[in-house]
Every structure is written in C-alpha cells, then in structure tokens.
C-alpha positions in Angstrom: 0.0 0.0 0.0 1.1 3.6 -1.2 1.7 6.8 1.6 -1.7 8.1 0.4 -3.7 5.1 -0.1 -3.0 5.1 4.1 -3.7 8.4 4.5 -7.0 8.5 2.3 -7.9 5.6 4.5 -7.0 7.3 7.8 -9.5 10.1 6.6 -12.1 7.5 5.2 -12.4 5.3 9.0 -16.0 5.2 10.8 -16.3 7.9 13.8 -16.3 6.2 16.7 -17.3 6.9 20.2 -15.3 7.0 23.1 -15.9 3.9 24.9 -15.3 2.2 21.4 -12.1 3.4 21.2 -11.1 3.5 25.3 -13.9 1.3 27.3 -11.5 1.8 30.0 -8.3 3.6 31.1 -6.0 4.4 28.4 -1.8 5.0 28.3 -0.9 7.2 26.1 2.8 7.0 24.7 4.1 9.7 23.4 8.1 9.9 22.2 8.3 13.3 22.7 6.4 16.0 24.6 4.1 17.7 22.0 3.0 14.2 20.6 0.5 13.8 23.0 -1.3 16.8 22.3 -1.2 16.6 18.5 -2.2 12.7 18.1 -4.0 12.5 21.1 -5.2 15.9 22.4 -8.6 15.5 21.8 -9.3 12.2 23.8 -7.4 13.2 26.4 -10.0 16.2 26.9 -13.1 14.0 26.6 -11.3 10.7 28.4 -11.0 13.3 31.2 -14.4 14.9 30.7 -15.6 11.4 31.3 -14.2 11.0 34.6 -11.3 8.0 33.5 -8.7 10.6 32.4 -5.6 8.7 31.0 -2.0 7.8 31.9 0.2 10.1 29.6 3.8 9.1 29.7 6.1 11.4 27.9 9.1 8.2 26.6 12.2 10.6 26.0 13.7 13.7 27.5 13.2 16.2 24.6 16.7 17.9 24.6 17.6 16.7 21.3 15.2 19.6 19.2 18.0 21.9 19.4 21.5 20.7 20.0 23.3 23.8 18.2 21.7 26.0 21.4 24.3 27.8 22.8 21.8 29.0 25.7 19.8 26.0 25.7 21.5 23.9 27.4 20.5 19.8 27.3 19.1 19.7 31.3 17.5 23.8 30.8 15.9 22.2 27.2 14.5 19.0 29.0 12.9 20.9 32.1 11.1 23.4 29.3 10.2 21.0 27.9 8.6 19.1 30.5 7.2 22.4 32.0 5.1 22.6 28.3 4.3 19.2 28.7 2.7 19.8 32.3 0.9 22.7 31.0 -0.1 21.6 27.9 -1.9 18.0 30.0 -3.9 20.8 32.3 -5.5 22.5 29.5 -6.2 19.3 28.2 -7.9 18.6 32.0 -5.3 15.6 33.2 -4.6 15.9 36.7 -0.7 16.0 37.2 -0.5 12.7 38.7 -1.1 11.1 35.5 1.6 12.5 33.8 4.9 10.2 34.0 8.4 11.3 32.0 10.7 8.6 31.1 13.7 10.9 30.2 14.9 8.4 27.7 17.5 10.3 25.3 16.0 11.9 22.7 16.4 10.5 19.0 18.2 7.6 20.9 15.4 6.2 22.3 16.1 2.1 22.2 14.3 -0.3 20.1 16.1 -3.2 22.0 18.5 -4.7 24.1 18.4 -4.1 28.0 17.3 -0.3 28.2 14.3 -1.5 26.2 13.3 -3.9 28.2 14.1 -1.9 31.3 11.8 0.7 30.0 8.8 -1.9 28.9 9.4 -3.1 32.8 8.5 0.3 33.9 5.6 0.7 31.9 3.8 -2.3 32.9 4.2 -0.8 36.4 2.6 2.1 35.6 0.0 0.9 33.5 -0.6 -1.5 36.8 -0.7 1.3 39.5 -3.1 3.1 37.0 -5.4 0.8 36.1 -4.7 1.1 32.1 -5.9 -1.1 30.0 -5.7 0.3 26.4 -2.3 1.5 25.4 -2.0 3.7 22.1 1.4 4.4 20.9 2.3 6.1 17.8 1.6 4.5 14.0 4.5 1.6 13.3 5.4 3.8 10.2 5.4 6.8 11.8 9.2 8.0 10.0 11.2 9.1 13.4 13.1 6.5 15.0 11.9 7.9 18.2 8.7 7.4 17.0 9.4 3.7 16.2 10.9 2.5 19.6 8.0 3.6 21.0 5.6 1.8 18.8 7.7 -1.3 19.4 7.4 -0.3 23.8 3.9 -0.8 23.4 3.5 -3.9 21.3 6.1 -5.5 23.8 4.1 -4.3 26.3 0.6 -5.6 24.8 1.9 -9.0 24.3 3.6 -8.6 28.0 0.2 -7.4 29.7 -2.3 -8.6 27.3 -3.4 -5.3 26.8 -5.3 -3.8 23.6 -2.8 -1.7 21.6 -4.4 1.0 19.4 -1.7 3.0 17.1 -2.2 6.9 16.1 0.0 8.9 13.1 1.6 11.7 13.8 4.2 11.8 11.5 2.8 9.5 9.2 0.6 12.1 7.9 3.4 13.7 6.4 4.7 10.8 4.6 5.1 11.4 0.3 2.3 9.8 -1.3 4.4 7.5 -3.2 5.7 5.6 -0.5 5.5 2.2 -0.4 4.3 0.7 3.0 4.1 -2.3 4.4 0.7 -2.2 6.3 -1.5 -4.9 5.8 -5.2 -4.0 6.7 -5.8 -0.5 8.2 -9.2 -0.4 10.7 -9.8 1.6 13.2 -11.9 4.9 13.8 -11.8 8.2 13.5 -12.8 10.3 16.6 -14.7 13.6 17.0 -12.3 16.2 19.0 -14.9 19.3 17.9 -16.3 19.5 21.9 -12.9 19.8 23.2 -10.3 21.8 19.7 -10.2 24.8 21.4 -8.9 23.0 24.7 -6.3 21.1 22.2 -5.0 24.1 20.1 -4.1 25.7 23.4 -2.3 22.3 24.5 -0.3 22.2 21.1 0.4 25.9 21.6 1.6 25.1 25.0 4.6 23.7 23.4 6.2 26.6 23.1 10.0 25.4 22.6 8.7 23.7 19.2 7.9 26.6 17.5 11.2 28.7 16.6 10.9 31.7 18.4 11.4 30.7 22.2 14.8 29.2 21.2 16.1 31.4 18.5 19.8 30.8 18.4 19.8 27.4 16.6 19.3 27.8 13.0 18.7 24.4 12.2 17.1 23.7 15.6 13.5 21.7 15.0 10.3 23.9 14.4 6.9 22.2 14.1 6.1 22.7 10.3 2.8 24.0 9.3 1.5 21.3 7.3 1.7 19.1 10.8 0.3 21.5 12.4 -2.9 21.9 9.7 -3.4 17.9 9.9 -3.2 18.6 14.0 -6.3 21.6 13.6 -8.7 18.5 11.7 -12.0 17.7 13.9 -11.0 14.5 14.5 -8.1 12.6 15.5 -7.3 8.6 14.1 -6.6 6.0 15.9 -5.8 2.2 14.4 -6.2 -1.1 15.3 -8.8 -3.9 16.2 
C-alpha cells in the first residue's frame, strides 16, 4: 500500500465513540512531549471529561530539538520542555499525577536490548498502579526513529500485559504519497475532537520550545512545520487497530 492510499484511509475510517475506542483507562505514549497533544489531544480532553482521564507518559527527554543551542543547554531544554508538557496536560484537563516522563535520550530512544526492556518493565508498572488497559502508541510507520521504539514499547508491552494496543499517526501524515508501505489492513476509527479543539489548540500551543521563536539561536534547531500542524487543527483525530 502507497503513503496516500493510508492516508486517504485514515480520513475514510467510521467515527467512533469514546468507549469504542477506550472502554476503560488508556496510556498514552508519546516519544516526545508535543505528541500527546497533537495525536492524542482531543481524547485526552473528553477521556478526562468522562471522569477515566488517561496515563500520559512522555518516553524521552526532549533535549535533542535543538543541539546547536548555545543558551539551551540539554538539562535547561529538558525541564522546558517538560514544563510545556505539564501545562499543555492541564489545559487538556489531566490531573498531574497522570503524567509520568521517562527521560529516555531523545532520538536515541532504544528499540532493543536491556534499556528497552528496562523501559517496557517500567511501563507495565505504571499501566498497573493506574489501572490502564488500552495502550495507544504512535503508528509503526510513523518516519522518526523515536517514534518507532515507541511503537515497538507498546507492542512488547501488549503481548507482555495482554493489553489492547491502538496506534495513532503523527508523522505519518506527512509521509510522500508515493511511499510504499508495508501495512496490511488499516481499521480503526476516527474520533470527534470538535467539543474539546479549542482545549487542544491551546495544548499544542503550550509547546512553546517547538515553535522557533522561544529558542532562537539554533538555525537548524527543530520547528513544528505548518503542514503538521494543519493535519493537527482537523475535527477528528485517528486512531488504528482492532
């Protein structure tokens, strides 16, 4: 399957409702802070409107987005950028308790070996303490290799737990049309957001580091581009699986 045979699919999917898509407690993982908002703002907001909110868990430490910073230093960039991530969860409605930060190193997060498996063990404990039973994780072809670890984290830990394991693009949105993917089926559902996108566009504003003109003395320092951003102001949000 081509890049935009997905992504016409992706925009095709049934709406679904809420306890469709989370009967119960979700955790979300997100590879960086920022991805939480964008793929998953939305039922954050209503999961919390409902009175189950989520587990977010935030996998690496973000202080890879600008490493040619001369005043953003790694440990000042990481505790921005957890800051936005705390801010951008309350608009959203999560109490802080259920927001957890791995600190894995960003762009090196593992896809195996022992810190993997150390980092699976930790998320089992967490989905246990909190009563998750749904884990989404970002799209297995999402193109970031941070991205892909963390995809991989939560099919290890689905197999581990016997949890359900529901995927949702961020970057994969992005991906050239032409682009030959190896997806099999794609199900799933698409999910209203339009009760709770003004609540989401101040979470993804809330990430403040990500947009160019907080840290300004990096030219080639990461900036959200606009077109993710566009996908990321759509009335729904997709999420795939069974």
């Amino acid at each position: 399957m081509k890049a935009g045979e997905a992504q016409a699919i992706f925009r095709g999917l049934p709406m679904g409702l809420l306890d469709e898509i989370v009967p119960g407690t979700a955790m979300i993982l997100a590879p960086h802070a920022d991805d939480e908002s964008l793929g998953c703002g939305g039922l954050i907001a209503a999961s919390c409107a409902a009175g189950r909110p989520p587990l977010v868990v935030i996998v690496t430490d973000g202080a890879g987005s600008h490493p040619g910073s001369p005043t953003w230093t790694a440990a000042r960039l990481r505790a921005r950028r957890e800051a936005e991530a705390e801010a951008a969860t309350c608009h959203l409605g999560l109490p802080p308790a259920r927001l957890a930060f791995l600190r894995l190193p960003d762009t090196r997060s593992p896809h195996a070996g022992a810190g993997f498996e150390t980092a699976v063990e930790t998320l089992s404990s967490l989905a246990g303490e909190h009563g998750c039973d749904t884990i989404l994780a970002p799209w297995s072809h999402d193109p970031h290799c941070d991205h892909e670890s963390v995809w991989k984290m939560g099919l290890a830990l689905s197999r581990r737990e016997q949890m359900r394991l529901l995927a949702y693009p961020v970057w994969g949105w992005l991906l050239a049309p032409e682009i030959e993917l190896d997806t099999g089926v794609l199900t799933g559902w698409r999910f209203d957001v339009t009760p709770f996108q003004s609540r989401k566009a101040l979470a993804i504003q809330a990430h403040e580091s990500q947009y160019g003109e907080l840290i300004a003395d990096d030219p080639n320092g990461f900036r959200l581009p606009n077109e993710l951003l566009e996908v990321f102001a759509s009335p729904y949000e997709v999420f795939l699986g069974p």
